[in-house]
N, C-alpha and C positions, 0 to 999 in steps of 0.2 A: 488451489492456486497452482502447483507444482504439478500436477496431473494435468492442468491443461498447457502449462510450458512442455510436460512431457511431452502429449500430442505435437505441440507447434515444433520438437527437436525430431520427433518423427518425419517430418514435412521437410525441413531440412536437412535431411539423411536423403530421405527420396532425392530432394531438388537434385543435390549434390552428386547425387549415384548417376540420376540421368543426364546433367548436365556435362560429365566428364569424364576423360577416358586416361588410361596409364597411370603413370606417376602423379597426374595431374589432380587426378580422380582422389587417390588418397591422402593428396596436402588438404583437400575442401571437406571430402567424407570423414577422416579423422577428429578434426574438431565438434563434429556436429553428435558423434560417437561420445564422445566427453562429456559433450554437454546433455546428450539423452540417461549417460548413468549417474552427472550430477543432480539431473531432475529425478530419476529412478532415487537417489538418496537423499534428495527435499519431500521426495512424497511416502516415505519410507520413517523417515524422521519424524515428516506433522504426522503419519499414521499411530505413531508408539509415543513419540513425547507429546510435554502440554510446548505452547511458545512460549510460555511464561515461566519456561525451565532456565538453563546456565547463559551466561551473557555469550557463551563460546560457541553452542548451539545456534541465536539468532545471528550472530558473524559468520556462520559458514550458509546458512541460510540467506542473508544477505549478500553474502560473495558470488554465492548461485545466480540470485538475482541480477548481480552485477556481469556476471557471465553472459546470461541471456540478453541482456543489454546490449553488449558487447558484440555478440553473433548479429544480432538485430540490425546495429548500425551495420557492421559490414557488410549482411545481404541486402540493406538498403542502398550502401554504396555501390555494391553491383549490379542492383537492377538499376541505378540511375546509368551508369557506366554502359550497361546494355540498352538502355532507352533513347542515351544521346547520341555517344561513342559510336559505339560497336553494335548496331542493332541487326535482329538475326531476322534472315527473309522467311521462318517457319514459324515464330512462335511472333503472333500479332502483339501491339504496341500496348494495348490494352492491358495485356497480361503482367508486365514491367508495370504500368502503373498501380494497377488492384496490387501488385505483389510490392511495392511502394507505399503505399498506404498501409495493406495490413502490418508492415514492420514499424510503421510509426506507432501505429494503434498500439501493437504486442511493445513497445519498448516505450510508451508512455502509460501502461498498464504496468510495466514493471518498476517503473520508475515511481508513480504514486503508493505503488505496495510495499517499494524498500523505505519509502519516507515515513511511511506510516508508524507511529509508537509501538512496539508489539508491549504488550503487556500494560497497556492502559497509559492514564495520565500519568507522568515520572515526576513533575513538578506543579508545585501547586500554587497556579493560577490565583488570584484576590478575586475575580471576576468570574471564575467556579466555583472555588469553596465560600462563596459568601451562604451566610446562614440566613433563614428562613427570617422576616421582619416580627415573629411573634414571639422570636426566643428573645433572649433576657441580652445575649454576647451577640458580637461577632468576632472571629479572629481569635478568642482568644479576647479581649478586652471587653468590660461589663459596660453596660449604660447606665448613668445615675437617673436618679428618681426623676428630675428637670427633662433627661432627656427622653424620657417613655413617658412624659406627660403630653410632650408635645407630638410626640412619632403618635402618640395611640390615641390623644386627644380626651384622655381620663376616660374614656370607655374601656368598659371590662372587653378582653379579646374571648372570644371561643375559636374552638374550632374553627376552620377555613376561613377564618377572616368576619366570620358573623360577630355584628358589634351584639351586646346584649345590654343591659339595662345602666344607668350612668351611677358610677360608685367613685364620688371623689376621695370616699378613704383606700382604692383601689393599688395605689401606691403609696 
């Protein structure tokens, strides 16, 4: 994941380098510098740890995320800014839009990956951890004899659900 934010902070390194000249050049290129050795230390990170290491490790990991977010919106702000505003006689209208889109895509790609649970299920759902209908519980509370007469219908259970031969002293 962080290997290919790298790539996409490489791209906005180029943009930036060829879109600008002076002073100007180092307020746009500087950030994009940031965010290539933040992604250098999200891909550095998932290389050596698990993500199911310290809650401190997913928060800067996250923050990353929230970073490239953040670039994202911006340079989509500016290719809107260049597409309607300020459009330039060299570089066709098409290219503002494709570079539009792909920052939506990259920043709602980032967006589902920070949402995601790292390290699995953290709460436990009734409607996950329900147990199988051939155990005896669910939850944690037992069924009485009345009520696995009727859930199983006095047939003996096997395996996968195969009923087998009727044994009303079964229960």
């Amino acid at each position: 994941m962080f290997f290919i934010l790298l790539t996409r902070s490489i791209h906005h390194f180029e943009l930036a380098d060829a879109s600008f000249r002076g002073n100007t050049r180092l307020v746009f290129v500087l950030p994009a510098i940031i965010l290539f050795l933040c992604n250098l230390s999200g891909v550095a990170v998932g290389a050596l740890t698990s993500i199911k290491g310290t809650g401190g490790t997913k928060r800067r990991l996250k923050a990353i995320l929230n970073l490239n977010k953040l670039l994202e919106v911006l340079c989509g702000l500016y290719n809107i800014v260049r597409l309607t505003v300020a459009p330039s006689k060299y570089v066709p209208r098409e290219a503002y839009v494709a570079r539009i889109v792909t920052n939506f895509m990259f920043l709602a790609f980032s967006q589902v990956y920070s949402k995601v649970t790292w390290g699995g299920i953290s709460a436990k759902d009734p409607m996950l951890a329900a147990e199988s209908p051939y155990r005896d519980s669910y939850d944690g509370m037992s069924m009485d004899n009345d009520d696995q007469q009727q859930q199983y219908g006095g047939y003996e259970q096997q395996q996968y659900g195969q009923s087998g031969q009727y044994n009303s002293n079964a229960y």
